[in-house]
N, C-alpha and C positions, 0 to 999 in steps of 0.2 A: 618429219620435215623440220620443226624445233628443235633445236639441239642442245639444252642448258641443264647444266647440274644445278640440284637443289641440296646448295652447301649450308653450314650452318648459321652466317653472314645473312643469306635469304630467305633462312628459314627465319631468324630474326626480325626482317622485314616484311616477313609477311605477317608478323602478329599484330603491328602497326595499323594493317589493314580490316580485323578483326573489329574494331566501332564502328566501321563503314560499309560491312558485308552487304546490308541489307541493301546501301544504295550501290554497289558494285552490282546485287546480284539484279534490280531494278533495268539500271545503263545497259546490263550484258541480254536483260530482256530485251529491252525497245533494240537493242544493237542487231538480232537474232532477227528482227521483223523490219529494222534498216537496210540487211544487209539481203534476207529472202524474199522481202516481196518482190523485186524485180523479176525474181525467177518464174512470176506466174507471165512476163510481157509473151515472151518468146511461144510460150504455150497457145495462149488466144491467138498471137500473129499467127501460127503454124495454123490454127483453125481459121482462123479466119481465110486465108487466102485458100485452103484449101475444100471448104466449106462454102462461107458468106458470101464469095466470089467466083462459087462456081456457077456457069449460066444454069443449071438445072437443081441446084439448091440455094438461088438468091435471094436473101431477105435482109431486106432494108432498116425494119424493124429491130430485129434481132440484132443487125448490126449495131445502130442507135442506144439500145442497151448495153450493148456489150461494153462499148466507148464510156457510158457516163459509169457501170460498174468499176470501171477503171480509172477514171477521173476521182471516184471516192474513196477509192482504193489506194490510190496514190497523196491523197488529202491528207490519210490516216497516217500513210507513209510519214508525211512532212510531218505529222506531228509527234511520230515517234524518234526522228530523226533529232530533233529537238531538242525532247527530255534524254536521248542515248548521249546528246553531247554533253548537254546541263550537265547531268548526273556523274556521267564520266571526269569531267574537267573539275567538276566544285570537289569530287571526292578528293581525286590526284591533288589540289589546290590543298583540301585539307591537312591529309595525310601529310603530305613534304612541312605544310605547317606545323606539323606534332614534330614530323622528325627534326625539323630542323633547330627547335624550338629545343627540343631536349638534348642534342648534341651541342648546343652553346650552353645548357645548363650542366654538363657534363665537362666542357672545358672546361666553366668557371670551379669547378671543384676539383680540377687535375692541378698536382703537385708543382711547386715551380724547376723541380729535375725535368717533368716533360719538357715545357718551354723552353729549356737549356740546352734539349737535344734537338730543336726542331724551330725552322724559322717560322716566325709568326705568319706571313705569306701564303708558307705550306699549307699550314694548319685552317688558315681562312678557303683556302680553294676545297679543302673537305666540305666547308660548312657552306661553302655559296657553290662552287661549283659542280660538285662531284653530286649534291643531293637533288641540285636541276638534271643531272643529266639521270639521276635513279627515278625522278619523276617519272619517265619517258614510261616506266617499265610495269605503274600503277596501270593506266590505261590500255596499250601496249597488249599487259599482258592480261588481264583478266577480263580484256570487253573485246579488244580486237581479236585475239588469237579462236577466241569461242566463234565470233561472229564469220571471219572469213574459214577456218575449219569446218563449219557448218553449212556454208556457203559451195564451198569446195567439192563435199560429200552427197549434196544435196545435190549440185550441178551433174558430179558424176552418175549418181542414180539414173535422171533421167535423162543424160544420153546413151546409158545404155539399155533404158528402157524403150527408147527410140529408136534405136539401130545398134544393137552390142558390137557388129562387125567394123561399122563405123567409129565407134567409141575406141574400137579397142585399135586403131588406125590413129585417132588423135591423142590418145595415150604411148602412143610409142616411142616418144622422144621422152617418155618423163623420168625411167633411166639415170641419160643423161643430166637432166635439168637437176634430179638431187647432186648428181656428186659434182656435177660443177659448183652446183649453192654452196655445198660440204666445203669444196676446196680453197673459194674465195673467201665463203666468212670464215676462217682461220686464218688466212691470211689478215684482214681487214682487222680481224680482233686485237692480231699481233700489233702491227702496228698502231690501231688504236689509242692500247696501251701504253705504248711505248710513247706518244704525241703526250698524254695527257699527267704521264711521270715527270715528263720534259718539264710541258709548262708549268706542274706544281713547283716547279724546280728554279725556273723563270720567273714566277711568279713573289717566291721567297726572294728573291735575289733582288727582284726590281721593288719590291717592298721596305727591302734592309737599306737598301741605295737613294732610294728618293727619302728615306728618313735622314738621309747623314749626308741630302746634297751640297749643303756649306762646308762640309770635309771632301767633299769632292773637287766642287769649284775652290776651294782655298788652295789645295795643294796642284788646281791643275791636272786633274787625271782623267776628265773628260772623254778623251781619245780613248786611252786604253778601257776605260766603263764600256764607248759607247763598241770597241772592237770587240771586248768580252760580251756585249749583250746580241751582236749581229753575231758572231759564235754559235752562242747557245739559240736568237732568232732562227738562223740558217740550220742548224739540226733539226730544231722542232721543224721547220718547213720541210725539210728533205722526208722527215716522218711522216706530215700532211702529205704531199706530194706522194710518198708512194700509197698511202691508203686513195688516193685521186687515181692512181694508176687503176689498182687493183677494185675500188666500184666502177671505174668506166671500162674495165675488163668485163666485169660481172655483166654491168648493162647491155655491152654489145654481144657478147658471147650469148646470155641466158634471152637476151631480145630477139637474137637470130633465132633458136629454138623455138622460144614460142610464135617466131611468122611461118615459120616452118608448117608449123600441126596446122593451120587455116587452108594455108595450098594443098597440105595432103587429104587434106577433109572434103574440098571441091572439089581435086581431083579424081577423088575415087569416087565422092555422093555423084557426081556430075554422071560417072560412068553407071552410077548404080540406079538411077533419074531415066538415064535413056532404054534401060533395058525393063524400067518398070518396076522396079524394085524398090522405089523410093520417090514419094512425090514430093514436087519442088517447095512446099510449103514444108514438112521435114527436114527438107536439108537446108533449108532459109533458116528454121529453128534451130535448127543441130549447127548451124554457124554462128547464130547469135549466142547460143549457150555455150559455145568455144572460149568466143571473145570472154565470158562473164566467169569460164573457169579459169583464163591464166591470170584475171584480176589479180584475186585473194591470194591466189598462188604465188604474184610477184610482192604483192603483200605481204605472205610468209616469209618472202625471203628476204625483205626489206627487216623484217620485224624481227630475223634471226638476228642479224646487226646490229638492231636496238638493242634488243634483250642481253646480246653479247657486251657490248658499251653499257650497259645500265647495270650488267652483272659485275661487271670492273669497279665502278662507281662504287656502287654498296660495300663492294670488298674494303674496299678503301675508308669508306664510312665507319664500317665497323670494327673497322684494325683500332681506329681511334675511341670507341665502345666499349671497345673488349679491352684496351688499355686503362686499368684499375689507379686511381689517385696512390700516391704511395704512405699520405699523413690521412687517416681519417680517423673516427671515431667508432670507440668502439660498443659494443650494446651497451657498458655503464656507465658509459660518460656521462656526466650532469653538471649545474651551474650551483655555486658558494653562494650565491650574494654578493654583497658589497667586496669589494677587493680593496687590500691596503699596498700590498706591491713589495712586497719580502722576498729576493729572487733567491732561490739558492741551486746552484750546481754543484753533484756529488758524484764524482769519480766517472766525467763523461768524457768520452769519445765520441768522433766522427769523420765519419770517412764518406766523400760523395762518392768514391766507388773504391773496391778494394784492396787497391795498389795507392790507394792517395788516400793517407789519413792527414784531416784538415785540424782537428783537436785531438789533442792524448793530454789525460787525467785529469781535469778539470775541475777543481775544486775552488768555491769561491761562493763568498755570502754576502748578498746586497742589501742594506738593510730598506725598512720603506721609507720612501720618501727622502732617501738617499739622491747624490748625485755622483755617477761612476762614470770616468773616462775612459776609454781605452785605446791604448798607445802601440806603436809598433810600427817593424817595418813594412812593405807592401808584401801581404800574404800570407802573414803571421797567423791569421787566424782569427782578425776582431770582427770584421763585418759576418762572418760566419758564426761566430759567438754568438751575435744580436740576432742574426736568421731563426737561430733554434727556439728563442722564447716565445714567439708566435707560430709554432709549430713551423714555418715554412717550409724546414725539415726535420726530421724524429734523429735522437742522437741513435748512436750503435751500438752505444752501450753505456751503464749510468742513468742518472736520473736529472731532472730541471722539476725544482716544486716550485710553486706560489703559493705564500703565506700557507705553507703546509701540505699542500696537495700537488700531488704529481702532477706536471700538466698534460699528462696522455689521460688523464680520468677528467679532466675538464672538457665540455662541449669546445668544437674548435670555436665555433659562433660569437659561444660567450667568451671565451680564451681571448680572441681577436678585437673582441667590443671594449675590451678595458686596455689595446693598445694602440697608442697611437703612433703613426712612424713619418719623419720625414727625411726623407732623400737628399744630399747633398747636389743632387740635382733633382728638381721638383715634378714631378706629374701631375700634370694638367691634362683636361681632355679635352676636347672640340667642343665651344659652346659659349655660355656666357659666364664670367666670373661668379653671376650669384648659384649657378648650378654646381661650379667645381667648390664653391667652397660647401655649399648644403650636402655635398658628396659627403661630408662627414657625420650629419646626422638629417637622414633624409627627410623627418619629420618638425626638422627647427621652424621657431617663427620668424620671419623677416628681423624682428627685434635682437634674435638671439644670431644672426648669421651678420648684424650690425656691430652688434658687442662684439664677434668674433674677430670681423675683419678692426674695430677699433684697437682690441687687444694685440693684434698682430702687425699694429701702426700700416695697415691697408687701406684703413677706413676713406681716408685724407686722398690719395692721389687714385681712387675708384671714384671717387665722386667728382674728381674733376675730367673724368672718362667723361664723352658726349654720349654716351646713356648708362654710363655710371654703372652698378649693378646688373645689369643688362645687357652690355659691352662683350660682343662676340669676340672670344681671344686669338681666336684662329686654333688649329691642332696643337698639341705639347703647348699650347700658348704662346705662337711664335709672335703673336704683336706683341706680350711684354716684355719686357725688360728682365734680367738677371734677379733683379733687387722684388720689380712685382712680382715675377712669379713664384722667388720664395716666401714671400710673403704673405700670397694667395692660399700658399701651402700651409702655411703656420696657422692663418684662418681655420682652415679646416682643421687642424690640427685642436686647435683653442676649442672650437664647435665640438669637437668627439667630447673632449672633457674627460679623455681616459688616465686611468691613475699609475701607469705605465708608458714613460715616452723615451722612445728612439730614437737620436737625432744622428745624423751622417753628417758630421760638422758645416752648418749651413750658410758660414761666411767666405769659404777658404778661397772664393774664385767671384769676391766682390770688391768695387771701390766703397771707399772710406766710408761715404756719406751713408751710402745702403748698406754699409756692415754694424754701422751703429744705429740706425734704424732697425734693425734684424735681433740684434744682442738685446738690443733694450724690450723686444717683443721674448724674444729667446728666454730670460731672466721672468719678466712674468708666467711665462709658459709652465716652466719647471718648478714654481711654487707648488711645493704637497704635488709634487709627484718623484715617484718614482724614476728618475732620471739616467740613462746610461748615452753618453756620448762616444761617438765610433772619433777620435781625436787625427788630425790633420796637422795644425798647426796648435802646440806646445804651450803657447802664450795665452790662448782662449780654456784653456781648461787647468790654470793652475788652483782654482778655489773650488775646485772636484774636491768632495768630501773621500772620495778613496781613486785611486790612480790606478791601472790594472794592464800592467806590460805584458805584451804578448812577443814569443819567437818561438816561430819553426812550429807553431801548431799549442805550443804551452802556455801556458801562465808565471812568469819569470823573477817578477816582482809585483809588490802588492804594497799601498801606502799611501800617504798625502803627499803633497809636491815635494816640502821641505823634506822628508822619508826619504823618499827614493833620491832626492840629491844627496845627499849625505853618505847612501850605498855604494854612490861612483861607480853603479853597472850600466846597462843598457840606458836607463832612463837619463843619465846623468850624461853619456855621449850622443842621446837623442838632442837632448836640449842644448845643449852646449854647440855643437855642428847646426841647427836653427837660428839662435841667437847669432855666431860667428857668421852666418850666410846675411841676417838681416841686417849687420854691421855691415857687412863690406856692401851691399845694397844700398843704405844707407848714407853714405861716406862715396859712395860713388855717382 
């Protein structure tokens, strides 16, 4: 009747359920004695009407008994009915908690190449919705499937312990009833699937889209968003719609069957009644025991469909499981100590895949404590330079040391602790300004997240916030401003205190007042550290102790300001077409 392989995705999921056997095995007791005591009703009724109501064996007494043995009988029932739900629901409740719990712990350590192939939406509907729907399959399968298959077997014993000829007269549609259930849940799977591919798909899209709805509303694209989302709405629906076809197929087709087996059961007991061969309390019981076997039965076939959807689900779960982080560490990685921030790159490449190399032969020494810009046109290869020092990704070839040590022999943890990076657009999270900045050192005291935001000239216009520190920012930080939210950033930045800092030049899309707000936080920042600037605009990095031109993936030139102008190559057409653009701006 069940029809599910046990792939190695479920067999995965089922070790999950290994801390919880005990209460699994508990739920599928009380479920075993929820789902069988009923079966004793039909028994007594058959005696009773054909005994306790007959005029020449009528007892009153006995009957009296009979009733309250059944009243306690059924007490016991409710209270096992109970504990079979408790136990079932808290388990499944758990369970989904572990799983779910360690697929976000497993994101957080997936490579940022996953992220890059996969829209963030997708990957959320694995972790919220795909692992409610593998819930279904906790209960489902280890409480229900025991409880109505026992139910099932039990029922059929005793009608044909009652009347085999009878039995085997309400059995005769059942045949049929499999290969229809065969036929529909294949179909219903299909489709399913195919609904629930959609909406991760939907779901990516309406996620990337209400993130960039002021690019939407700016340029006016309304129409066409809301025609491409009724598009892809109306397929998913056309998908719903036919899995709606094909259960209310199921239901009327396999309903007609089983009204079927009742008519044929009174018709023939009715004939087998009159001739003597079966008294009417028998065939009252062998009808109630009908009703109680297509129950579980339709139950089975409800539960093939779960199991079939909750089997999809896990698949799906664990395709993201079984997808291995691409940077991680290896058994000897360990922590130096204190870090000074000596970078050096020796004869590295990098390719994000292998038709596109993003670096070729990379040589280049940062001293500590240094400040290095990096210059170029869009693509060249600088933002991907600064990705590789915080492992984000492992080079292809070559090496990246700190002060001496490889950084694939360093813990990423600690690798990570001594860097700190900000974004030429800033990330913020949903909350309040004192959380995104303590995001950098999750243990600071209010005093040191004070000094941070003062250091990063935050201090001043947080406090004239009407709950200051506390001031819900909205997501990304949409109530602040350009200027606070870099600034927010540089807090946190200040807060890490790491001796290695990243900056994606963090003025180049400010007015005046907040760039020099910014500069002058920027400038204490970079004291004793380690500095390497990703450069935008030319003018903000000319007192860079070393300047470091990138094209087409190389390293081109190398120098201080005055250095590379003097060479009249790249560096010197960078600046010069800058300056000539700021002039005619200027004058205009």
């Amino acid at each position: 009747m069940l029809n599910f392989v046990i792939s190695p995705s479920l067999k995965r999921f089922l070790s999950y359920v290994k801390p919880y056997r005990w209460s699994i095995i508990a739920a599928t007791f009380c479920g075993l004695l929820k789902y069988n005591i009923p079966i004793i009703f039909p028994w007594i009724f058959k005696d009773v009407v054909d005994r306790l109501l007959s005029p020449s064996s009528y007892n009153i007494v006995k009957l009296h008994y009979t009733m309250l043995a059944l009243i306690a009988i059924f007490a016991f029932w409710a209270v096992v009915t109970y504990l079979r739900s408790y136990l079932a629901d808290r388990t499944s409740q758990r369970l989904i908690f572990d799983l779910r719990h360690e697929l976000y712990v497993h994101l957080q350590r997936m490579s940022l190449s996953f992220y890059e192939k996969r829209r963030v939406g997708s990957v959320a509907s694995r972790l919220l919705g795909d692992i409610s729907v593998a819930q279904n399959f906790v209960g489902a399968a280890f409480t229900n499937t025991v409880m109505d298959a026992s139910s099932l077997f039990l029922i059929a014993f005793l009608l044909f312990l009652m009347n085999y000829k009878l039995a085997l007269v309400s059995i005769a549609i059942f045949p049929f009833y499999v290969f229809l259930n065969n036929l529909f849940k294949a179909r219903i799977r299909k489709t399913s699937l195919l609904a629930r591919e959609k909406m991760e798909e939907i779901s990516g899209d309406v996620h990337e889209k209400l993130s960039g709805i002021s690019i939407i509303q700016s340029y006016t694209r309304e129409k066409s968003e809301e025609k491409k989302f009724f598009q892809d709405n109306r397929e998913y629906l056309s998908y719903q719609l036919e899995n709606v076809k094909h259960n209310a197929a199921a239901a009327s087709v396999i309903g007609f069957l089983t009204s079927i087996a009742p008519v044929l059961v009174v018709w023939y007991g009715a004939v087998q009644v009159i001739h003597g061969h079966l008294t009417v309390g028998e065939l009252t019981a062998f009808y109630a025991y009908l009703g109680m076997f297509y129950t579980p039965l339709n139950r089975l076939t409800e539960l093939n469909i779960l199991l079939a959807n909750s089997q999809s689900a896990i698949e799906r779960i664990f395709e993201v499981f079984n997808t291995s982080p691409e940077v991680v560490d290896h058994s000897a990685a360990r922590e130096t100590g204190p870090m000074k921030g000596e970078i050096e790159f020796s004869n590295v490449y990098f390719a994000y895949e292998l038709s596109k190399i993003a670096l070729k032969d990379i040589n280049l020494r940062i001293p500590a404590n240094s400040t290095v810009a990096l210059v170029g046109p869009s693509g060249s290869g600088k933002s991907t330079f600064a990705k590789l020092i915080p492992r984000f990704y492992d080079v292809s070839a070559g090496t990246i040391t700190i002060d001496g040590f490889n950084i694939r022999d360093l813990k990423l943890s600690y690798l990570r602790r001594k860097i700190a990076t900000v974004p030429q657009d800033p990330i913020l999270f949903s909350g309040t300004i004192y959380e995104n900045i303590i995001f950098g050192k999750p243990n600071a005291t209010r005093e040191e997240v004070s000094l941070a935001a003062l250091s990063a000239n935050a201090h001043n216009f947080i406090c004239k916030l009407p709950k200051g520190y506390q001031t819900e920012i909205g997501e990304d930080g949409l109530k602040l401003s350009g200027g606070q939210r870099q600034r927010v950033a540089l807090a946190r930045a200040f807060l890490k205190n790491a001796p290695i800092l990243i900056l994606d030049e963090a003025t180049s899309s400010l007015d005046s007042e907040a760039e020099n707000l910014i500069q002058q936080a920027l400038k204490r920042l970079m004291q004793n550290r380690t500095t390497i600037i990703i450069a935008h605009r030319l003018s903000t990095i000319q007192s860079a102790d070393i300047i470091v031109v990138f094209d087409g993936g190389r390293i081109i030139e190398v120098g201080s300001h005055q250095e590379l102008l003097e060479l009249y190559g790249l560096y010197h057409r960078l600046h010069e077409e800058q300056f000539h653009k700021m002039f005619i701006e200027s004058v205009g």
